[in-house]
Backbone bond lengths (Angstrom), bond angles and torsions (degrees), N, CA, C in turn:
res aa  C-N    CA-C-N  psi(-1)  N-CA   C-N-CA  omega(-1)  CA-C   N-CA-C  phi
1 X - - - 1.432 - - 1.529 111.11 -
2 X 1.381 114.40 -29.54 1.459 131.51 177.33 1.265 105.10 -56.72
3 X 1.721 133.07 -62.87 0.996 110.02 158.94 1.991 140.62 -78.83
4 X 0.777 115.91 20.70 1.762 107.62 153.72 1.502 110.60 -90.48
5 X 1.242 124.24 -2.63 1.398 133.29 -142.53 2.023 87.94 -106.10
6 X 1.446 82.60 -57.40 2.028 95.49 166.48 1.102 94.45 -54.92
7 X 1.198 136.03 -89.76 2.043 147.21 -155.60 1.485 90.09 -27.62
8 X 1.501 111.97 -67.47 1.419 107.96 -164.10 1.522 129.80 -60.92
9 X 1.030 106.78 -27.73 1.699 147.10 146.92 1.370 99.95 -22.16
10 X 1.468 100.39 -84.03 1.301 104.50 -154.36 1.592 116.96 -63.94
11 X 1.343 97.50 -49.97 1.746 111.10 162.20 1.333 119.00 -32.24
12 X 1.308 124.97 -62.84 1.333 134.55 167.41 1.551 105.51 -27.69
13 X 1.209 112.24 -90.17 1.318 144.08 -172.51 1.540 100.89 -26.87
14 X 1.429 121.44 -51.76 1.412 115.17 -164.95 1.609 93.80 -152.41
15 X 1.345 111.49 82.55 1.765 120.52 174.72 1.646 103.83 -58.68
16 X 1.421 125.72 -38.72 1.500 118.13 -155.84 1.859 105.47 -95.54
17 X 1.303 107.87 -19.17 1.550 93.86 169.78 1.370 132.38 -78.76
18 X 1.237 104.08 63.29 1.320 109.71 139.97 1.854 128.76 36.55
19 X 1.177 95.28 -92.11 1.891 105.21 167.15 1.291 111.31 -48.11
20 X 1.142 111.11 -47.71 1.784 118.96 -176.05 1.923 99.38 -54.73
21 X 1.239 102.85 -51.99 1.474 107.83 -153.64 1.831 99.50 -71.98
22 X 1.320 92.62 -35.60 1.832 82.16 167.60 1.151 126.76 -72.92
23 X 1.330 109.48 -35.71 1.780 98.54 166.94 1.254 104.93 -60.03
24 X 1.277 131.93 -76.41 1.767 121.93 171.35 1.145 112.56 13.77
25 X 1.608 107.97 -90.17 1.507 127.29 -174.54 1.997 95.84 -33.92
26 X 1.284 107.53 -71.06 1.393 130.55 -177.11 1.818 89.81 -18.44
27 X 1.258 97.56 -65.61 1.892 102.46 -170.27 1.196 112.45 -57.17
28 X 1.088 105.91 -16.98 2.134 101.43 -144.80 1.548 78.87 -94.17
29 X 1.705 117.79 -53.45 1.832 103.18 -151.51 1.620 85.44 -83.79
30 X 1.304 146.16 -41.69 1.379 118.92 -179.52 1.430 111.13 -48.10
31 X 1.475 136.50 -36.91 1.583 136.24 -159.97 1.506 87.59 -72.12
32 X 1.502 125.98 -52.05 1.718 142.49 -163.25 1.689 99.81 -58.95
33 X 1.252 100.00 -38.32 1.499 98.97 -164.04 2.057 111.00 -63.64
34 X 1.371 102.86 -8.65 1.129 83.19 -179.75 1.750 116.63 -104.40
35 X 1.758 92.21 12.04 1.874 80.86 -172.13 1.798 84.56 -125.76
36 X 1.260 116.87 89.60 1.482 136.28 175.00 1.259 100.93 -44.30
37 X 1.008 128.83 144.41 2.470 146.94 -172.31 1.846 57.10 -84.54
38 X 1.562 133.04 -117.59 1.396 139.56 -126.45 1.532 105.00 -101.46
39 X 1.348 131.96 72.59 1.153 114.70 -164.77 1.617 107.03 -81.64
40 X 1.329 128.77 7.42 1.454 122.07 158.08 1.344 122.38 -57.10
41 X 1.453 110.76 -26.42 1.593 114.08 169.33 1.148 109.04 -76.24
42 X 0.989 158.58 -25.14 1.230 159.38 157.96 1.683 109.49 107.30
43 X 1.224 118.61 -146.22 1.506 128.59 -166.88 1.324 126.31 -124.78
């Protein structure tokens, strides 16, 4: 929870930089990538 808590954080803090927000993204779908929406379909 600690980290969405940073993500959201950080976003807040500085909406227009850009670089920041892609690493973000960068964090968020690597963290996402491990809890699959249908993982019966597989990969």
């Amino acid at each position: 929870m600690k980290l969405i808590i940073n993500w959201l954080d950080r976003v807040i803090m500085k909406p227009d930089d850009e670089q920041m927000l892609k690493t973000i993204k960068g964090e968020v779908n690597e963290f996402m990538s491990g809890f699959p929406m249908y993982p019966e379909l597989g990969s």
